[in-house]
C-alpha positions as CSV (number, residue, x, y, z in Angstrom):
1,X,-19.7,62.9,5.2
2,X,-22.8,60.7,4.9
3,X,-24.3,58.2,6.9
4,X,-26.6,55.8,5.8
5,X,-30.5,55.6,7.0
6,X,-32.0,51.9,6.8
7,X,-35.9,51.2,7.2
8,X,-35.5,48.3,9.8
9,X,-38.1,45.6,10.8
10,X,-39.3,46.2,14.6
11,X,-38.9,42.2,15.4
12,X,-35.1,42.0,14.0
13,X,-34.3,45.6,16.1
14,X,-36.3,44.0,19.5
15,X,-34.3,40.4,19.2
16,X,-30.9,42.1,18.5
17,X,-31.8,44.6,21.4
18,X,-32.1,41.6,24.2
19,X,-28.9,40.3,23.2
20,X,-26.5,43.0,23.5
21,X,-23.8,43.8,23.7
22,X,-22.7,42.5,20.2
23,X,-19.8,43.1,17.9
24,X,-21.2,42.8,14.6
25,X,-25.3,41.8,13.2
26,X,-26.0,41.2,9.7
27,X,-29.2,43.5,8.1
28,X,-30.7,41.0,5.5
29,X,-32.6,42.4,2.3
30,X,-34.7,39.6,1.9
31,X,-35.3,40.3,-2.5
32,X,-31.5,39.0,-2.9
33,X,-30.1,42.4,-3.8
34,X,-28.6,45.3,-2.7
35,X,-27.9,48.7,-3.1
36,X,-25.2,49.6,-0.9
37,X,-22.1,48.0,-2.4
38,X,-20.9,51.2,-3.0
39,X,-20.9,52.4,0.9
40,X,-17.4,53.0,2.2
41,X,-16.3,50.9,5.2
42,X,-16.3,53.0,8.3
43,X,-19.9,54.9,7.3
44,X,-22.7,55.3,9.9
45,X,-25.9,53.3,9.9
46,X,-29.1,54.5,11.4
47,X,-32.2,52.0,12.0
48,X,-35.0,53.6,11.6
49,X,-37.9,51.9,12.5
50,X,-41.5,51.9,10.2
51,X,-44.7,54.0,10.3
52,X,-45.9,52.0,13.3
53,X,-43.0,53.2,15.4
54,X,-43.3,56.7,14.4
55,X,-40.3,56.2,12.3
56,X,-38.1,56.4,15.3
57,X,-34.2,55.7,15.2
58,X,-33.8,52.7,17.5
59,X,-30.0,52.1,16.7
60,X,-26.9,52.2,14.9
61,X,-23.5,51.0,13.8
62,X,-20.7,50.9,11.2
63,X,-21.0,49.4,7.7
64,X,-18.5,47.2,7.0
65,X,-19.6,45.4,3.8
66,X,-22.1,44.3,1.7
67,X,-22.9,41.1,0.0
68,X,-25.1,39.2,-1.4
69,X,-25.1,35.2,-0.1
70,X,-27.5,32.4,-0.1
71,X,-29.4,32.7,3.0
72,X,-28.0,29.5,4.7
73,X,-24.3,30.9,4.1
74,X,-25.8,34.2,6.1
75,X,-26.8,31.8,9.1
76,X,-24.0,30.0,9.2
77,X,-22.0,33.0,9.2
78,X,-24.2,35.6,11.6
79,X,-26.6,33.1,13.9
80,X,-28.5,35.0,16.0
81,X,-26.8,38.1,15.2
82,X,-29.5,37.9,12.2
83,X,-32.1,38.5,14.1
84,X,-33.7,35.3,14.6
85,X,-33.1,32.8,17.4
86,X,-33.5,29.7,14.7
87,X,-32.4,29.0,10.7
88,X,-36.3,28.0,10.6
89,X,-37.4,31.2,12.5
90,X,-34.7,33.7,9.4
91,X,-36.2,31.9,7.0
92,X,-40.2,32.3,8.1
93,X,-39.3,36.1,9.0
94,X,-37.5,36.0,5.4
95,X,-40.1,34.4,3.5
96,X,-42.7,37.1,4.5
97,X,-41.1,39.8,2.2
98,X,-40.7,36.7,-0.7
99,X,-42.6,35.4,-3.8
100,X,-43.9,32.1,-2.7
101,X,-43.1,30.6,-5.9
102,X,-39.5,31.1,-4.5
103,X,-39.3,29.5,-1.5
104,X,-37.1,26.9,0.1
105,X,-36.5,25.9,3.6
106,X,-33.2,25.4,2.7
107,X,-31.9,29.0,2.0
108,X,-30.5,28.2,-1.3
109,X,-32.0,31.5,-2.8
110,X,-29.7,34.8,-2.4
111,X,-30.4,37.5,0.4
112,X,-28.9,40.8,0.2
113,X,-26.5,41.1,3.6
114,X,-25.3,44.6,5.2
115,X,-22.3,43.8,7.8
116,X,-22.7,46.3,10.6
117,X,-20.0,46.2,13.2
118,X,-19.8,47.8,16.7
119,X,-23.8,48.0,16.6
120,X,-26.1,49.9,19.5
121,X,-29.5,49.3,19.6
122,X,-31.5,51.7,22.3
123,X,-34.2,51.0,24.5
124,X,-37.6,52.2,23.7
125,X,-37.4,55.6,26.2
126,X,-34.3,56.5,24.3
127,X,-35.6,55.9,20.3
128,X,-34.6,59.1,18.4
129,X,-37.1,61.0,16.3
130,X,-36.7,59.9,12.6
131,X,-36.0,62.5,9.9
132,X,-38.3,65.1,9.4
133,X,-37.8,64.9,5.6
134,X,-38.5,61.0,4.9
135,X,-40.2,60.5,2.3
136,X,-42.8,57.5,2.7
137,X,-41.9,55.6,-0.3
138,X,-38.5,55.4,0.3
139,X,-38.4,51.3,0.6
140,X,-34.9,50.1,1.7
141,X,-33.2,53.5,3.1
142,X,-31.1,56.4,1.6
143,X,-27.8,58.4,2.1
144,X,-28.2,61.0,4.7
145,X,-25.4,64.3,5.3
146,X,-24.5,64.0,8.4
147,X,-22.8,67.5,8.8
148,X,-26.0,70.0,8.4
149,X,-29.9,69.1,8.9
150,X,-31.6,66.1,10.0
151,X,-28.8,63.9,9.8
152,X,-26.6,66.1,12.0
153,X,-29.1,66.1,14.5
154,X,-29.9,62.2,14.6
155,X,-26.0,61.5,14.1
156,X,-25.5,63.5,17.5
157,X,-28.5,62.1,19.2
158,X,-27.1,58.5,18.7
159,X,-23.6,59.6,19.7
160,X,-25.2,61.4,23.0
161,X,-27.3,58.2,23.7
162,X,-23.8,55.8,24.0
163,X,-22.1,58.7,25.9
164,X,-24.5,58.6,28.1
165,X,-24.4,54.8,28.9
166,X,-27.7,54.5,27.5
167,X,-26.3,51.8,24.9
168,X,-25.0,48.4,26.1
169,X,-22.5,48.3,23.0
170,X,-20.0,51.0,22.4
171,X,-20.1,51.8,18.4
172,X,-16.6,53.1,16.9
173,X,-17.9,56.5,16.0
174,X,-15.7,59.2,17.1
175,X,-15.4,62.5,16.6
176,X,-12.6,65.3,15.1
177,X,-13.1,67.0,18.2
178,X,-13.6,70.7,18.0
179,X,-14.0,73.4,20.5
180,X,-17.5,75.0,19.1
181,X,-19.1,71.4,18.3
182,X,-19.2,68.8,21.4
183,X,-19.7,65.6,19.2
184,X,-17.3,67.7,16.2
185,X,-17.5,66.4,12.5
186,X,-18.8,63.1,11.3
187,X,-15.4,60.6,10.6
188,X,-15.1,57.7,9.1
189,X,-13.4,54.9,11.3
190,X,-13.2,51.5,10.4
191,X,-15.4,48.8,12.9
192,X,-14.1,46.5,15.1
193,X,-15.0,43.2,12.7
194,X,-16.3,40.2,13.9
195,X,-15.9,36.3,12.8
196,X,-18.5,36.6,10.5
197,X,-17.6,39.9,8.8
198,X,-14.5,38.4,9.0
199,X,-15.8,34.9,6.8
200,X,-17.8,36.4,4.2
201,X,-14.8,39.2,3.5
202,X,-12.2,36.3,3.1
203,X,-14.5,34.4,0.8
204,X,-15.6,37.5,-1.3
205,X,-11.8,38.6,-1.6
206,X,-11.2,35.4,-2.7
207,X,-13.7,35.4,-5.4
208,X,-15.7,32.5,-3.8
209,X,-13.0,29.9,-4.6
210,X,-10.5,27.6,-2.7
211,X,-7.0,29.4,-2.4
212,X,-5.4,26.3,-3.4
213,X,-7.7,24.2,-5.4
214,X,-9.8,26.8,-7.4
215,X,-12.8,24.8,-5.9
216,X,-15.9,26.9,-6.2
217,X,-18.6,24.9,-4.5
218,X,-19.6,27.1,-1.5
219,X,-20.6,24.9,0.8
220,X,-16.8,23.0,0.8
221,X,-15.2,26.6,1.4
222,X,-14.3,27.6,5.3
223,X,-12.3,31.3,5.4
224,X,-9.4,29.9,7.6
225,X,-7.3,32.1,9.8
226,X,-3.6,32.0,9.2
227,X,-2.6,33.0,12.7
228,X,-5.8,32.0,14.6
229,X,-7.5,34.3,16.6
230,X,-6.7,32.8,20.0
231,X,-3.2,33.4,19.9
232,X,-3.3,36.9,18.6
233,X,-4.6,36.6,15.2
234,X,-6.7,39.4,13.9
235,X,-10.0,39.4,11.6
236,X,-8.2,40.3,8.7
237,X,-8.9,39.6,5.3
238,X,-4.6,39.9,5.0
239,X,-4.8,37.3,8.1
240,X,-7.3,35.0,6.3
241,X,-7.1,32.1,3.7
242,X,-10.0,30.7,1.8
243,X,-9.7,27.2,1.6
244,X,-11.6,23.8,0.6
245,X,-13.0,22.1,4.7
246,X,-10.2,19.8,4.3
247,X,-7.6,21.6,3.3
248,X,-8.7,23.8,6.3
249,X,-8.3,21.2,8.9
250,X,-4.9,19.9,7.6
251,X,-4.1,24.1,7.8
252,X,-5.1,24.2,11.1
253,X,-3.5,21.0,12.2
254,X,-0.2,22.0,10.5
255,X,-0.1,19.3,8.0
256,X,0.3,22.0,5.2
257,X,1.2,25.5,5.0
258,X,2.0,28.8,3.0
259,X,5.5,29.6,2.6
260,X,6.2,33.1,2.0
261,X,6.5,33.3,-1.5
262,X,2.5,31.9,-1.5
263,X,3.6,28.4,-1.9
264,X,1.6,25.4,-1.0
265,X,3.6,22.4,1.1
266,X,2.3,19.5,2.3
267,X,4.6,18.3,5.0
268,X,5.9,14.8,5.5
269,X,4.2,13.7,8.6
270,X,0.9,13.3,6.4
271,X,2.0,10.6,5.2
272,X,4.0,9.6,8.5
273,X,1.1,10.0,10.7
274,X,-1.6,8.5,8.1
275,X,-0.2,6.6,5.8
276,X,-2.4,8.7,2.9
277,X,-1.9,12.0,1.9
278,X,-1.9,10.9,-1.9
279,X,-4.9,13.8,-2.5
280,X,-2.8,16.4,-1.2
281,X,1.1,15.5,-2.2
282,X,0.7,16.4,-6.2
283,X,-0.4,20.1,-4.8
284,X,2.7,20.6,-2.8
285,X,4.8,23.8,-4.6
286,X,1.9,25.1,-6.5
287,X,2.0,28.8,-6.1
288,X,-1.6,29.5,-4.7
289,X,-4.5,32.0,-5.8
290,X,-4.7,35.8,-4.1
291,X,-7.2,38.3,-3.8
292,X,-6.9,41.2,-6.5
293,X,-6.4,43.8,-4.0
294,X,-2.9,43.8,-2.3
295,X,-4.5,45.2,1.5
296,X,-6.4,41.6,1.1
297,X,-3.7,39.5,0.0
298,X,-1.9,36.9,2.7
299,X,0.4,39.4,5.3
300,X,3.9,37.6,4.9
301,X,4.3,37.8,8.4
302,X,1.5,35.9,9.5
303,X,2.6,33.0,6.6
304,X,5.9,33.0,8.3
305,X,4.1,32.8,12.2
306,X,2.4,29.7,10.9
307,X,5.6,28.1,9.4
308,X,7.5,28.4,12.2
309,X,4.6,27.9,14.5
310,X,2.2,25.9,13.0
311,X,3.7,23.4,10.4
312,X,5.2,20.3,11.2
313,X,7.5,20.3,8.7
């Protein structure tokens, strides 16, 4: 198996560090791109600091996704968990590493995002010694074996390091235990995902459009739990709707719901309660949009909890 190895600014690593323990950061490429789309859920991820930290290991965690996302979409979905305590203070930091002629105090340009779950950042006494083999023009990071060499060694290190209580946060790396290796063979597990893994997988699996309306403008979309989070819900993608911001609230509210054959109702007490409702009546039946893949699509039981729990009816 292979982990993966990320060069990681020392400012983002120290913020992240003071605010642990934490269930799930976002590592931003600030040129809009990235590489790693094709990293399986569940891999390792090292940070390896630069040159002027000796190339030390400082951390890690397990990927979760990739994406790429206008920079204010990554704020509103990650806050401080990017690194920064401000929007103003991600997009200075971002800015650094960007053309001039392309930038915007809005975030409306595209960052490259890499969602980390279950991460553990160490303090400085416990840094690991980076790989022996890194090559100095190696810009963004690289793919690492973690059952023989350097990456073997630095996977065991960071496993020794939470063991050991060293690491406020407790990363879901475990081992196939075997009787001649302590730490055994590299596994993949899945991390524990957080509310903003959670938002940007909805809205990906949803191809970046309203479940109901087909309503692509980003800013209107809100990934929606069906069966909320508070009363047992899980960050699912199978658990998770995108919807238009008002559609979302009516959801939430119980005004409309997801039968289980996908479709849309609007109940009565709209009307009732409001007196209006005229926007969202002519949808009621319409069989609504779902992910491609059928892990992401809407679990049937948690469209059932809402009906029976949710909707008025």
């Amino acid at each position: 198996m292979q982990g993966l190895i990320l060069n990681t600014d020392f400012d983002w690593y120290s913020f992240l560090r003071d605010r642990q323990p934490l269930d799930e950061v976002n590592f931003w490429q600030p040129s809009g791109a990235t590489t790693f789309h094709r990293t399986a859920p569940g891999t390792p991820v090292f940070f390896k600091l630069k040159a002027a930290h000796a190339h030390a290991v400082c951390g890690f965690g397990i990927f979760a996704s990739a994406s790429v996302l206008p920079a204010w979409l990554a704020w509103d979905s990650f806050g401080e968990r990017n690194g920064a305590a401000t929007f103003d203070a991600m997009i200075f930091r971002l800015e650094k590493y960007r053309p001039g002629d392309r930038r915007d105090a809005a975030g409306r340009y595209n960052v490259g995002c890499l969602m980390i779950g279950s991460p553990a950042f160490f303090e400085r006494s416990e840094w690991i010694a980076g790989p022996a083999d890194w090559k100095g023009q190696t810009v963004q990071g690289k793919a690492e074996e973690l059952q023989s060499g350097e990456g073997a060694r630095i996977y065991r290190e960071c496993l020794a390091r939470v063991q050991s209580g060293a690491a406020l946060a407790q990363p879901m790396l475990v081992a196939d235990a075997a009787p001649q290796e302590r730490y055994g063979k590299p596994t993949l597990v899945m991390p524990r995902v957080g509310q903003g893994i959670f938002r940007i997988a909805v809205t990906d699996a949803y191809a970046r459009a309203c479940a109901i309306t087909g309503e692509h403008s980003l800013p209107a979309l809100e990934a929606a739990h069906i069966r909320p989070y508070s009363r047992d819900g899980e960050h699912r993608v199978s658990n998770g709707l995108l919807l238009r911001s008002d559609i979302h609230r009516l959801f939430d509210k119980g005004y409309v719901t997801i039968d289980a054959d996908r479709r849309f109702l609007v109940s009565s007490r709209l009307k009732a309660d409001f007196e209006n409702g005229r926007s969202y009546y002519p949808l009621h039946g319409r069989e609504i949009h779902v992910p491609k893949a059928e892990r992401d699509q809407p679990s049937r039981e948690a469209l059932l909890w809402h009906g029976d729990n949710v909707f008025l009816g």
